[in-house]
C-alpha positions in Angstrom: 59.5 45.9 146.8 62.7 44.8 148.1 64.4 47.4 145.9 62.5 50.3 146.9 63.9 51.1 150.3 67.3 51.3 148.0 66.4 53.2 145.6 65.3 55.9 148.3 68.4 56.0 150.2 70.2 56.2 146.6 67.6 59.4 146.3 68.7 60.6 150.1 72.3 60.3 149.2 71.7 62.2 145.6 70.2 65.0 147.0 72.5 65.4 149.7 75.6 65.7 147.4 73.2 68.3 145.4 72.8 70.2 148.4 76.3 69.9 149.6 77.7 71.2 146.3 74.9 73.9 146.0 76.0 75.0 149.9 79.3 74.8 148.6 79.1 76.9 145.5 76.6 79.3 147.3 79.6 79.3 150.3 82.1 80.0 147.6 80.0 82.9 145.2 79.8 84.9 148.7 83.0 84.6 150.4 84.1 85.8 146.8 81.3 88.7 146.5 83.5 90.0 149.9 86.5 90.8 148.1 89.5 88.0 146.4 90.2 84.4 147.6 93.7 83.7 148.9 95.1 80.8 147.2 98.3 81.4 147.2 98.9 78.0 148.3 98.1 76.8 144.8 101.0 79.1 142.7 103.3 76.1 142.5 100.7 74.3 140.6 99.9 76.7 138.5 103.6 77.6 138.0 104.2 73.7 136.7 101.0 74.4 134.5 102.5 77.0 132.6 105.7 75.4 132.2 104.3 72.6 130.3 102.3 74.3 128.6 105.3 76.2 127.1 107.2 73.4 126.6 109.5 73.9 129.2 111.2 77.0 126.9 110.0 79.2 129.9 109.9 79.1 133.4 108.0 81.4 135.9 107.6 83.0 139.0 104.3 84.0 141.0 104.5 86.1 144.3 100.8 85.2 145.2 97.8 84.1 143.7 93.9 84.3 144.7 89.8 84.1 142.9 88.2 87.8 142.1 85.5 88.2 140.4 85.6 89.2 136.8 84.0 89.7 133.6 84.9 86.2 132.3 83.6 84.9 135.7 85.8 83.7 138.6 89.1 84.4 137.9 92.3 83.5 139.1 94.5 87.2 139.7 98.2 86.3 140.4 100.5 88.8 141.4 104.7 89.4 140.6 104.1 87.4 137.6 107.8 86.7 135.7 108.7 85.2 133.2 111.8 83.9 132.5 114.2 82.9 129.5 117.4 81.3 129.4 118.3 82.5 133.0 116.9 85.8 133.3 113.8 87.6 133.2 112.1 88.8 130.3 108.5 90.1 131.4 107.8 90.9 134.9 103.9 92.1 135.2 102.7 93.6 138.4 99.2 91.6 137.8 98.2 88.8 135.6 94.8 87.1 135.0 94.1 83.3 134.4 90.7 81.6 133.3 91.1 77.7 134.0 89.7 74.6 132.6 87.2 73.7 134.6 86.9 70.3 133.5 90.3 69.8 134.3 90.1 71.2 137.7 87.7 68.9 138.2 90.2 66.3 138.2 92.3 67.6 140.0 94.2 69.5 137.1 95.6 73.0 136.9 95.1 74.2 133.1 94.8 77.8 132.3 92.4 78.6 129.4 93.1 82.4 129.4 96.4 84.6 130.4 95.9 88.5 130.4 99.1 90.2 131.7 98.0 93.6 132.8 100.2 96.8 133.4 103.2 95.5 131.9 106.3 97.8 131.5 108.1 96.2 129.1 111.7 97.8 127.8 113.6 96.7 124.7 117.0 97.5 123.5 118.8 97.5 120.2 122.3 96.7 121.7 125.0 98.3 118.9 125.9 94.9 117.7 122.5 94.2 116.2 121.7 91.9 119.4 118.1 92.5 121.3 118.2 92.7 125.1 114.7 93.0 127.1 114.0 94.4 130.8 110.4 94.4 131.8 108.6 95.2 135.5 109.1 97.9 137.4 112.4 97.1 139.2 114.1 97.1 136.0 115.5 93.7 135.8 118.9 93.0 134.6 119.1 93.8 130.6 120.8 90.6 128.8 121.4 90.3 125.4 119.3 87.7 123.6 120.2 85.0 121.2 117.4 86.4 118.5 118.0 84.7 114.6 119.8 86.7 112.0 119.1 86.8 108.7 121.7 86.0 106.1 122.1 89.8 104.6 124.8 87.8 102.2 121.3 85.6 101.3 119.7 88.9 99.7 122.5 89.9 97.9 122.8 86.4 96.1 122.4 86.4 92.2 119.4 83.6 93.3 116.3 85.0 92.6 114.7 82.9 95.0 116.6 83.5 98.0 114.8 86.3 99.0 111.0 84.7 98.2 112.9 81.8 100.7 112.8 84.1 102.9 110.0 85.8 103.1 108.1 82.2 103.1 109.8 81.0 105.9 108.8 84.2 107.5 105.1 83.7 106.7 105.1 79.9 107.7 106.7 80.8 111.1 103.6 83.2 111.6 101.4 80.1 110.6 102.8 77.7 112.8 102.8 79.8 115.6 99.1 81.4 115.5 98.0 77.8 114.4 99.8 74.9 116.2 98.5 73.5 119.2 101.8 72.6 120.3 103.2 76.1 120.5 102.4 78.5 123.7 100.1 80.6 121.8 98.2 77.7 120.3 97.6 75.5 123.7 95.8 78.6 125.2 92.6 79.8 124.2 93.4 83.7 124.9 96.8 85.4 125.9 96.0 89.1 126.5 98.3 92.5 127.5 95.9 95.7 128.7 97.5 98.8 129.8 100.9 98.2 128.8 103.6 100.4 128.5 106.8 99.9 126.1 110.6 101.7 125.7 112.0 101.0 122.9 115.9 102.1 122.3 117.5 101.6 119.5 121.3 102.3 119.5 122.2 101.0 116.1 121.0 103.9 115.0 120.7 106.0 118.0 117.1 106.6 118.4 114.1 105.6 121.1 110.5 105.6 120.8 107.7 105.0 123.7 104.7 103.7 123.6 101.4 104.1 126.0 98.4 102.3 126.4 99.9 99.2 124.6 96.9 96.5 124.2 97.4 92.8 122.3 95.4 89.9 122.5 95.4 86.5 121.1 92.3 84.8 121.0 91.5 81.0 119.7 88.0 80.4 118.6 86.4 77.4 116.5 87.2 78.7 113.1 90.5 80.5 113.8 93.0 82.2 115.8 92.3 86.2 116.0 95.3 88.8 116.9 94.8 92.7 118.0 97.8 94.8 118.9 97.5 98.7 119.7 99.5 101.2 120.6 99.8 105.2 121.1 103.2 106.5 120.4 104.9 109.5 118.7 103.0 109.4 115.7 99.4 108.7 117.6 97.9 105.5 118.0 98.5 102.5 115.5 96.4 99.1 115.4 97.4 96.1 113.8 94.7 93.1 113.6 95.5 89.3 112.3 93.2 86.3 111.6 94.7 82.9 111.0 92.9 79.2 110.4 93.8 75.5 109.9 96.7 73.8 111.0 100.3 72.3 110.0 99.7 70.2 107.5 96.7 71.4 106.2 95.4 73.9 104.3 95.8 77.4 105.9 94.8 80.9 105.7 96.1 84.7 106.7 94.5 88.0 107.0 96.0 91.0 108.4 95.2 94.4 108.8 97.8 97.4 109.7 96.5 100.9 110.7 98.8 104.6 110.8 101.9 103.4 111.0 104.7 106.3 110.6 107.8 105.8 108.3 109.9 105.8 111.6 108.3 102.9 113.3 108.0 101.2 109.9 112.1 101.4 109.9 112.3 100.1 113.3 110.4 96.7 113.1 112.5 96.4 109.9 115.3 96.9 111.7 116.9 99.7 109.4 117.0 103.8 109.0 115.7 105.4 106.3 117.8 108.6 104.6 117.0 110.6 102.0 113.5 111.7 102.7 110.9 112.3 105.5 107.5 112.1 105.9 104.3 112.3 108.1 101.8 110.2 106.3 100.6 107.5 108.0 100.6 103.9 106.5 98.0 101.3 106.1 98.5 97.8 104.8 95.6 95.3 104.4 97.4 91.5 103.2 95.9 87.7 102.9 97.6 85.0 101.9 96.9 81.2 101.7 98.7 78.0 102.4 98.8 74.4 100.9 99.0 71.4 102.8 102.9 71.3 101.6 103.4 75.0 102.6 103.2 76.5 99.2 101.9 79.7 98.4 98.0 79.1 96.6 97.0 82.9 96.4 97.9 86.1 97.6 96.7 90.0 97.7 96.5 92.9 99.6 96.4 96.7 99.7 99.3 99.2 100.8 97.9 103.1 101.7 99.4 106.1 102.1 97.4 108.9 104.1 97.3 112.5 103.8 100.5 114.5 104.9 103.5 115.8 103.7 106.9 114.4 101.7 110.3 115.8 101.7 113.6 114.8 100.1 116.3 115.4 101.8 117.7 118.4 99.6 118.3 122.0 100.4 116.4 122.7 97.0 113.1 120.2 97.0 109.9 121.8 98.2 107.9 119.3 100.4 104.7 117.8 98.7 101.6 117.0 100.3 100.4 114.1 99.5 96.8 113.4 99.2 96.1 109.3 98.7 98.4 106.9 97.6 97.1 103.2 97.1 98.0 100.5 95.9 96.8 96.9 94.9 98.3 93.8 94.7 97.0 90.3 93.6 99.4 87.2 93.3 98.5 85.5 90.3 99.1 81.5 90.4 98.7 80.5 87.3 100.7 83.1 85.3 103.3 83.5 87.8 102.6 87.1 88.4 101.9 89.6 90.9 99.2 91.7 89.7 98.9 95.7 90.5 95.6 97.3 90.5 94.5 99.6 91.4 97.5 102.5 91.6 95.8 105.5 92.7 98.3 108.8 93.4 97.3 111.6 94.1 100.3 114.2 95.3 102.4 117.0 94.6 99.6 118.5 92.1 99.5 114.7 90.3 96.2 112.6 89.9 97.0 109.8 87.9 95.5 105.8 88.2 98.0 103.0 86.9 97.6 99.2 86.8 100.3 96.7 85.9 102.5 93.6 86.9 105.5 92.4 88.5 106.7 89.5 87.4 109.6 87.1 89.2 112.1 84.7 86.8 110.8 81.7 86.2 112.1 79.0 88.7 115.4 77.1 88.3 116.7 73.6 88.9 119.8 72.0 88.8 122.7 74.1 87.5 120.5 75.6 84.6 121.4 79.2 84.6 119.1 82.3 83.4 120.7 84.9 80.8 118.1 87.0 82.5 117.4 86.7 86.3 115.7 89.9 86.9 112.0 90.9 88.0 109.7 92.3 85.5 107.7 95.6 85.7 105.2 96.8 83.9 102.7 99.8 84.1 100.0 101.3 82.2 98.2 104.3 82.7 94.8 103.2 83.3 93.3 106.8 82.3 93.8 110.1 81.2 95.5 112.1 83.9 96.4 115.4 84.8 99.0 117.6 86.4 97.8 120.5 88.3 99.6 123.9 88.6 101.6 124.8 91.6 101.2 128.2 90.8 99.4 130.9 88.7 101.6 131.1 86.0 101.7 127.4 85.6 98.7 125.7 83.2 97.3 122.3 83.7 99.4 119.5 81.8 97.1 116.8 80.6 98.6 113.4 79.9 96.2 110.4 77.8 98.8 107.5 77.9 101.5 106.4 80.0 103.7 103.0 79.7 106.8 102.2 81.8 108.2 98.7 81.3 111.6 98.0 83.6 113.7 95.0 84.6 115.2 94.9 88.5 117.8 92.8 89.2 118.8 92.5 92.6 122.2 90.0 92.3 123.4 92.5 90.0 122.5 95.4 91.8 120.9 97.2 88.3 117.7 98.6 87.3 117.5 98.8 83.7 114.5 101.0 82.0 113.5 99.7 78.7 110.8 101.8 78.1 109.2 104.9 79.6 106.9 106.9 77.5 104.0 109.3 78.4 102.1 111.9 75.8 99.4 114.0 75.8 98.1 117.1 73.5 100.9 118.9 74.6 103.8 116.7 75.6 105.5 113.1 73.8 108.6 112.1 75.6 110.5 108.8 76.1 113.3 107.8 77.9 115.7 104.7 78.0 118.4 103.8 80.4 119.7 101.9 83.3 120.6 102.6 87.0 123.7 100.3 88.7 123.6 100.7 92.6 125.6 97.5 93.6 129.2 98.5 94.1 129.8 101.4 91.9 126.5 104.0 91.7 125.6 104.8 88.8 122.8 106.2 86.1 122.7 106.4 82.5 119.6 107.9 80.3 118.6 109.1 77.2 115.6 111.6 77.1 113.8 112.6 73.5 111.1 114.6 73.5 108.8 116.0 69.7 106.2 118.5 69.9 106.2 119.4 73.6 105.4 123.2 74.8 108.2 124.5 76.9 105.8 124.8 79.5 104.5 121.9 80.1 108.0 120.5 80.4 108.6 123.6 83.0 105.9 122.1 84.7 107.0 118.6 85.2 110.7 119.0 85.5 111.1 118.6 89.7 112.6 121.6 91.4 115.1 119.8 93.1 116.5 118.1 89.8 120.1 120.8 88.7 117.6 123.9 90.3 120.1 126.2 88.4 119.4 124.8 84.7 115.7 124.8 85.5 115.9 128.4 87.1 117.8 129.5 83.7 115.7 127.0 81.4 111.8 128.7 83.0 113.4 132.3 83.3 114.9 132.7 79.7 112.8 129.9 77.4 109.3 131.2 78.4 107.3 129.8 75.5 107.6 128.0 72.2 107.3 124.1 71.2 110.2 121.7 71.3 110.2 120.3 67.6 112.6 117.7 68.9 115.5 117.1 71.8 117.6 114.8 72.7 119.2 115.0 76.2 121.6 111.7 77.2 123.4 111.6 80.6 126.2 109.7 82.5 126.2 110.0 86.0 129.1 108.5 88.8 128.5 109.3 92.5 130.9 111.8 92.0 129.0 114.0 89.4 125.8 113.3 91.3 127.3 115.1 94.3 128.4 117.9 92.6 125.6 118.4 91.2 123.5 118.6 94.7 126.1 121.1 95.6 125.2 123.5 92.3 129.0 122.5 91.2 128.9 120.9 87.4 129.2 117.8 86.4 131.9 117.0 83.7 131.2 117.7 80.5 131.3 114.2 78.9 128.1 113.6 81.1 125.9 115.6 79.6 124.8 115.8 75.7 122.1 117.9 74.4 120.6 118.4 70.7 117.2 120.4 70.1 115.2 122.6 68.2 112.7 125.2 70.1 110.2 126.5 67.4 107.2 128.8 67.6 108.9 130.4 70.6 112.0 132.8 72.0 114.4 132.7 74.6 117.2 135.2 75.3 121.0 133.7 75.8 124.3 135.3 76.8 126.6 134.6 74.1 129.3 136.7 75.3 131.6 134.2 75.6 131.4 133.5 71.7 130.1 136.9 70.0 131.9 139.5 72.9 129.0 141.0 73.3 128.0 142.0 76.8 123.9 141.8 76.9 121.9 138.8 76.3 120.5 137.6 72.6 117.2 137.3 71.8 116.5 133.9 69.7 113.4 133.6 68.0 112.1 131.0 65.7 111.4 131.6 62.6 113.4 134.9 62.1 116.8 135.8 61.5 117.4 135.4 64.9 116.7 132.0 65.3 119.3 129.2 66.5 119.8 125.8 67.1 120.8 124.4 70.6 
């Protein structure tokens, strides 16, 4: 009995804190259902927060701070957010959004859970020496140049196969460890979040800027994995790019990523290059996944790279543009043989509808100072089913082909492609060609073409109208029908014959050799030059009249 007078006041007390906390909370909910909290007083805190949560690499700045209510709940707003790097700003957002730990703040601890910088103005620049310099907010903040990580360029150009795979692994495992490791800024917080952003982007390596509205990215860490979200609207319309990464360093770990509409132009800028020679409006799409060992190496690998509907135009007074209809393509990384497996190949442009499946295979790894007599990439393709070329125009026929092969060697140290075989036939066309391209110091291309028991108009048909225009103009004007019994045409280009030829100047005559026999067929040539006589001949197989060229 003793006890029980205790055990009431223990109940007095108990229900006193309950209804001191429940006052306080109600208190709390409507002072807060009138409009934001001030709690400016607290920035410093959170300030210190954020720095060790980035491990000291970054400090910042708040101008105020205070509670609204949100979506997520109570939220803590801050104001003149800015951060800063090495000395000088970097991002400078009018508002920001933090959801804390409550836990933690029950001890007394400030630990953000979620950051969401809103109506950020961010502005990059290209500087001309390849260095990246950033201004953000809208009192344009001081542009300094930033010490980003080069990459070796003399790395890509090495005769080791490998150093480029090096490269693109470190690449891959620097996305890992930062979408995955609790240690890192993006890891230790459970969303970081930009809505309504803006972004300048100039480039003056190559002259060029691009902006971008409604910019949108999130990072958010959930139980099974870390998912990403970027989006923007640009020159080329909206583009989204979505990531989902798993596990940790150490362990096993896994990557999926999906890219939407990118253009060719903003493709080139993230890579950091300018691409010449052609232009296009198709957008790209690339869907990728790769996984991780425990020691970092690659386990398996695949993906998918499309090309939308829109046009494609080299860069040559004489090339009509082609619309492209669906490109796609495959790929599958193959562990066990070493190989990187391409399926499907769907293209469908420029009148062609073809489906091809292959490989590409790397040289077999190294060690020591064992050298390869071959170091080059492998490539091989198959035409997966009978295909057909569609006419252009009314006085063009369908050209059907039933196989295809193409089997070429790349390598990049000595700056040569070399074609071993490629060979496609069908009812009305058997070609082959053999030869070798050498782009490393001094460009050049070497072929030989033979072609048995191919109509003269199928070959009208495939040969490209920007490829010597003047030959084909003469070749489709005077050889109007008739079947190639057998040709040989061999070439030997420099850069030098190359440009005359884009100028409609010819080559020199050592570069090109030609041997054939048109039967079944006419074609009229002016032999003036040989015979005197002033109008064109009339050659016709099978007659008198009939000639060898």
């Amino acid at each position: 009995r003793r006890g029980l007078p205790s055990r009431k006041l223990l109940l007095k007390v108990l229900a006193t804190v309950i209804f001191v906390v429940a006052l306080g909370i109600g208190s709390f909910f409507l002072f807060l259902s009138r409009g934001p909290i001030d709690l400016s007083w607290l920035a410093p805190e959170i300030v210190a927060s954020l720095y060790e949560l980035s491990g000291g690499k970054y400090a910042y700045k708040l101008a105020g701070a205070s509670i609204v209510n949100s979506e997520h709940g109570p939220t803590l707003s801050v104001d003149g957010l800015v951060i800063q790097s090495e000395g000088h700003s970097i991002i400078a957002a009018p508002r920001a959004q933090l959801s804390l730990n409550y836990a933690a703040l029950l001890m007394g601890k400030i630990v953000p859970r979620r950051l969401e910088v809103l109506d950020l103005n961010l502005n990059l620049v290209v500087l001309a020496d390849g260095a990246v310099a950033i201004s953000a907010g809208a009192e344009q903040l001081e542009t300094k140049a930033l010490n980003v990580p080069a990459i070796d360029v003399n790395a890509l150009k090495s005769s080791n196969h490998v150093a480029l795979l090096n490269i693109i692994a470190g690449a891959l495992q620097g996305v890992m460890d930062l979408a995955t490791d609790p240690a890192s800024v993006v890891g230790s917080l459970d969303r970081v979040g930009v809505l309504h952003g803006s972004l300048s982007i100039d480039d003056q390596t190559h002259d060029r800027k691009f902006n971008y509205s409604d910019v949108s990215l999130s990072l958010d860490k959930g139980t099974s994995g870390m998912l990403f979200s970027l989006g923007a609207t640009g020159p080329s319309g909206r583009w989204t790019a979505d990531a989902f990464a798993n596990g940790s360093p150490g362990k096993q770990r896994e990557f999926r990523a999906t890219i939407r509409d990118l253009s060719i132009d903003e493709i080139s800028l993230i890579g950091g290059f300018r691409l010449s020679g052609f232009d296009t409006d198709a957008p790209l799409s690339v869907d990728m996944n790769f996984t991780l060992a425990p020691n970092n190496s690659l386990l398996n690998a695949g993906g998918r790279l499309e090309v939308g509907k829109g046009y494609f135009r080299l860069d040559e007074p004489d090339h009509e543009p082609v619309m492209i209809q669906h490109i796609e393509l495959g790929l599958r990384w193959d562990n066990d043989q070493k190989k990187l497996q391409l399926s499907p190949i769907d293209f469908k442009a420029g009148g062609f509808d073809m489906a091809m499946s292959g490989f590409a295979q790397p040289p077999p790894e190294t060690s020591g100072d064992k050298v390869l007599s071959d170091d080059s990439w492998r490539i091989s393709l198959n035409l997966s089913k009978p295909s057909k070329v569609y006419p252009e125009r009314s006085t063009e026929e369908v050209v059907e082909v039933n196989e295809g092969r193409l089997d070429a060697r790349l390598n990049y140290g000595q700056g040569k492609i070399l074609f071993d075989k490629f060979a496609f036939s069908g009812p009305d066309i058997h070609a082959r060609l053999t030869g070798y391209l050498d782009f490393k110091e001094k460009f050049r291309i070497v072929y030989h073409l033979d072609a048995d028991n191919t109509r003269i108009k199928s070959i009208a048909r495939l040969w490209p109208t920007h490829v010597t225009p003047p030959v084909r103009v003469w070749f489709v004007e005077h050889v109007t029908s008739g079947i190639i019994k057998h040709a040989r045409l061999s070439g030997d280009f420099d850069a030098a014959a190359i440009t005359a030829m884009r100028y409609e100047r010819p080559p020199p005559d050592e570069s090109v050799q030609a041997d054939g026999e048109i039967i079944e067929g006419f074609a009229t040539i002016n032999e003036a030059a040989v015979t005197g006589e002033s109008a064109p001949v009339l050659r016709e197989a099978g007659t008198d009249k009939s000639g060898v060229i």
